[in-house]
N, C-alpha and C positions, 0 to 999 in steps of 0.2 A: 966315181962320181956318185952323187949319194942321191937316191931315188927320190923323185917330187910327185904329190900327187894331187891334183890341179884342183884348187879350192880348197886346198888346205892351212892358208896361212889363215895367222889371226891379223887382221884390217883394224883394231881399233882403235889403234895408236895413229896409226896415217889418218883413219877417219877424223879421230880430233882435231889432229893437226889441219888436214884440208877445212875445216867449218872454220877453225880459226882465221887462216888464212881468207877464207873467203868474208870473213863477219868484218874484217882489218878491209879490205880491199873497198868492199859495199860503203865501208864509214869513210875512207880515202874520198869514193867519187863523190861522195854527198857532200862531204864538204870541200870540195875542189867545185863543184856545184855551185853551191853557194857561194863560195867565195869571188866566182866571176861575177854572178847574179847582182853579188853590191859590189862589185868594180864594173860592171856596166852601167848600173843606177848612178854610185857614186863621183865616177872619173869624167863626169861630161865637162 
């Protein structure tokens, strides 16, 4: 087994990937937001 030494990985690549992932997510609820916001206005 090949020896690990804790804090040694490089993070920068999952770091990007998680900010993406959360920048996608944050723009999903806002406009899933809005979107009720004029189907509540709109759908009376």
């Amino acid at each position: 087994m090949a020896d690990h030494e804790h804090g040694s990985m490089n993070t920068d690549t999952q770091e990007k990937t998680y900010n993406s992932f959360m920048n996608f997510v944050t723009k999903a609820v806002i406009a899933i937001i809005a979107f009720l916001v004029l189907l509540a206005i709109f759908a009376r």
